[in-house]
KEVODO-452792 format. One record per atom (N, C-alpha, C, O, CB): x, y, z; residue in three letters. Coordinates in steps of 0.001 Angstrom, whole numbers, padded with zeros to 6 digits, always signed. Each point is the difference from the previous one (the first is absolute). Glycine has a CB too. Example, Ala and Ser with C-alpha at 12.3 -4.5 7.8 and 13.67 -1.06 7.14 Angstrom:
<nodes>
+013190-005690+007800ala -000890+001190+000000ala +000900+001200+000000ala +001036-000019+000665ala -002928-001154+000581ala +001542+002223-001966ser +000820+001190+000060ser -000770+001090+000730ser +000509+001108+000169ser +000675-001736-002314ser 
</nodes>
This chain:
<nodes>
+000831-001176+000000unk -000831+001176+000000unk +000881+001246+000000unk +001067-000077+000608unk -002896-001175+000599unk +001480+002481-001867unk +000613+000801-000142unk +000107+001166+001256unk -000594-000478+000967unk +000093-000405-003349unk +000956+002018+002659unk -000300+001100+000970unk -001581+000226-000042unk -000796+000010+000939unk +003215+001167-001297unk -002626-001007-000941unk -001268+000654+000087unk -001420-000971-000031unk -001136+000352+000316unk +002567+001610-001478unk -001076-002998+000783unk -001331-001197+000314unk +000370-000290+001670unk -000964-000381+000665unk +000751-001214-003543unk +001163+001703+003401unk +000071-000333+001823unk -000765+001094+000707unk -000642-000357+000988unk +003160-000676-000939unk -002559+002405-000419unk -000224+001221+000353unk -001672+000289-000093unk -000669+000867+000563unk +003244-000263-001371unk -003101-002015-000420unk -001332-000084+000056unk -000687-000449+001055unk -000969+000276+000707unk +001307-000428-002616unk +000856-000965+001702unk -000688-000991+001129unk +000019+000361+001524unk -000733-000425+000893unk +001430-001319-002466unk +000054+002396+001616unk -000066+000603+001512unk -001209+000536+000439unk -000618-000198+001046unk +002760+000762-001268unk -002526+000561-001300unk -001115+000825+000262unk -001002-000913+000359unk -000761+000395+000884unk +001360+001401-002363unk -000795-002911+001021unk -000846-000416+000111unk -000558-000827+001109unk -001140-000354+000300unk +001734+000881-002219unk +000741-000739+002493unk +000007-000092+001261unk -000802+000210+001347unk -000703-000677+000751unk +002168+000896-002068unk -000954+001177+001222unk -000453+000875+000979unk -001708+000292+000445unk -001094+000130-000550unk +003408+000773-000373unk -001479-000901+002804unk -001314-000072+000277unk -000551-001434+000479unk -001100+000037+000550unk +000991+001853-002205unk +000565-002825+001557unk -000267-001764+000141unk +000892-000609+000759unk +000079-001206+000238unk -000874+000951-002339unk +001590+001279+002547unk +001048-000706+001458unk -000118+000888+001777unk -000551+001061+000289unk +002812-001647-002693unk -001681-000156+003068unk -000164+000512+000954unk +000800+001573+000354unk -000350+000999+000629unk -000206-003611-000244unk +002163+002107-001374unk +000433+001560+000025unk +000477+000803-000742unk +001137+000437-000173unk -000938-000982+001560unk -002058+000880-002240unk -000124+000445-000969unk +000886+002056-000248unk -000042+000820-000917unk -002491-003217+001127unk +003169+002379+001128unk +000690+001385+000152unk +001629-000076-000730unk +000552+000663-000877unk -002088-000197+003434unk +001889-001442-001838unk +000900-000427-000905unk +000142-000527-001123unk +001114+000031-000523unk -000823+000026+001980unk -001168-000554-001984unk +000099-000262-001525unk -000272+001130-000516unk +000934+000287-000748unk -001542-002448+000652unk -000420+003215+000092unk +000000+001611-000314unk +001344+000724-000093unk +000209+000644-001029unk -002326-000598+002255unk +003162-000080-000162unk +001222+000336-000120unk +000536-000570-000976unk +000424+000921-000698unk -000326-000509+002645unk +000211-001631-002558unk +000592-000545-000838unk -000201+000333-000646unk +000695+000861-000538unk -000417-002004+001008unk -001482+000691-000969unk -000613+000560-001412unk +000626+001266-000567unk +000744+000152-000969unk -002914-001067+001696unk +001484+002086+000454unk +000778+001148-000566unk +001631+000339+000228unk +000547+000907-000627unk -002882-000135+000892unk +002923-001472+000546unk +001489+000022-001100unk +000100-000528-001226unk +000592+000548-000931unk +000454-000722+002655unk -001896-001440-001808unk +000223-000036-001281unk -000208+000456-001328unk +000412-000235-001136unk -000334-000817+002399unk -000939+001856-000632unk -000336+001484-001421unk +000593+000739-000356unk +000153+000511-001110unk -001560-000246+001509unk +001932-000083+000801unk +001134+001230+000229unk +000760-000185-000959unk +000126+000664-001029unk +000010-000416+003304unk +000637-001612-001776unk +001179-000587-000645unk -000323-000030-001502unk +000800+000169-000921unk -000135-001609+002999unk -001322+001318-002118unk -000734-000475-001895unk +000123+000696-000534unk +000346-000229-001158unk -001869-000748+001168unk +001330+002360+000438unk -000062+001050-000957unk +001446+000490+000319unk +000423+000898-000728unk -003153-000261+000596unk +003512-001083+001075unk +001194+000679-000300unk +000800-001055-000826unk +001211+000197+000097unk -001254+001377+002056unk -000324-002742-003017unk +000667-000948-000531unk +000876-000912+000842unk +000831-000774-000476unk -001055+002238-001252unk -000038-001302+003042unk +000569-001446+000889unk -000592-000966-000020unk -000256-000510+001091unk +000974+001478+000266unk -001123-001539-002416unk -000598-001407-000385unk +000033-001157+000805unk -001023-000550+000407unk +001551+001260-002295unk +001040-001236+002217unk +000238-001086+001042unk -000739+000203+001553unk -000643-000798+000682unk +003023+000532-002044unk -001853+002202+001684unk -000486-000167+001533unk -001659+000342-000107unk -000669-000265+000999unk +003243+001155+000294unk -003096-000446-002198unk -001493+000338-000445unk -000576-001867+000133unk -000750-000319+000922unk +001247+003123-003117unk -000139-003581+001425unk -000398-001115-000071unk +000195-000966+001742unk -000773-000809+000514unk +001418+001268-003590unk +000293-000088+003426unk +000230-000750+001413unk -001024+000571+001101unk -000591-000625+000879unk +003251+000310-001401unk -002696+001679+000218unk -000983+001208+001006unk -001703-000911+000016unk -000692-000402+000935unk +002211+003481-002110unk -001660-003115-000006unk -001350-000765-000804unk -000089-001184+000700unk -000987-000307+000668unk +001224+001103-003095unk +000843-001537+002292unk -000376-001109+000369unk +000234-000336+001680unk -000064-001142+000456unk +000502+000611-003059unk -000201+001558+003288unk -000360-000318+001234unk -001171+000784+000613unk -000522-000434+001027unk +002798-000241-000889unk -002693+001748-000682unk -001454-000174-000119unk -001147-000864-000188unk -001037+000115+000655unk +002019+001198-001048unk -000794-002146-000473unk -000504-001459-000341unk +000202-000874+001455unk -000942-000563+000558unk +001755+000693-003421unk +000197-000137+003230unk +000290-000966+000873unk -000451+000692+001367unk -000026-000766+000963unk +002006-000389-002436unk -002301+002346+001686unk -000486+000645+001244unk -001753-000274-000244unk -000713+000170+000989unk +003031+001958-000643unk -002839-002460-001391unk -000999+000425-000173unk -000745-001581-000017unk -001060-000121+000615unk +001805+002732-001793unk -000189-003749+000494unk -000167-001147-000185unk +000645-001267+000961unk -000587-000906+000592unk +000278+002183-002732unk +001841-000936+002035unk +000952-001024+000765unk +000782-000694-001201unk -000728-000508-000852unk -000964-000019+003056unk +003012+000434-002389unk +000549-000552-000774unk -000662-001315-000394unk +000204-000275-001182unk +001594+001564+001982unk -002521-002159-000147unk -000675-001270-000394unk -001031-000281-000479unk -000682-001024+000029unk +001597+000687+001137unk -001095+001859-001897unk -001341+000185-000711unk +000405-000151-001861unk +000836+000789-000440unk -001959+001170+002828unk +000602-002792-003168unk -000003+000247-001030unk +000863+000822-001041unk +001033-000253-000620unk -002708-000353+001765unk +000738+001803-001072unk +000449+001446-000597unk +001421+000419+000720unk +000892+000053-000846unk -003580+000805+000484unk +003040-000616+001385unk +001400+000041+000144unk +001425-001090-000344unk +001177+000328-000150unk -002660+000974+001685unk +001049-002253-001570unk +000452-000953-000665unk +000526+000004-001088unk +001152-000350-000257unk -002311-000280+001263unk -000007+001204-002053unk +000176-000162-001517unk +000822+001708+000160unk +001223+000080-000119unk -003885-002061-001243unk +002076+002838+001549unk +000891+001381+000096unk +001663-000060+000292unk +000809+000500-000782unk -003104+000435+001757unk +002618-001514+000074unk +001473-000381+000612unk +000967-000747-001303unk +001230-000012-000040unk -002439-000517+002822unk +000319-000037-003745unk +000949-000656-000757unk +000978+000773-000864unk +000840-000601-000669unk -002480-001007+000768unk 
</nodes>
């Protein structure tokens, strides 16, 4: 998955975990990052949003991490 299909999935996330504050933070670094072309740390930001929001043993973070 690319920066910007992980950055979906986050969004989509949100809101469905217990600490849905911290995945909000992520997220928006990883926007941040996106638009400043830090792709790698934009994509890592993303995907621990995912994992604040789901738990690494969910599916969708799974396939994102690859």
């Amino acid at each position: 998955m690319n920066t910007h299909e992980v950055i979906i999935l986050a969004r989509k996330h949100l809101g469905t975990g217990v600490m849905d504050s911290s995945a909000r933070l992520c997220l928006e670094d990883a926007l941040r990052l996106h638009e400043a072309g830090d792709l790698p740390n934009a994509k890592a930001r993303a995907l621990k949003s995912i994992n604040y929001s789901v738990g690494f043993f969910h599916p969708d973070y799974r396939r994102a991490s690859l």
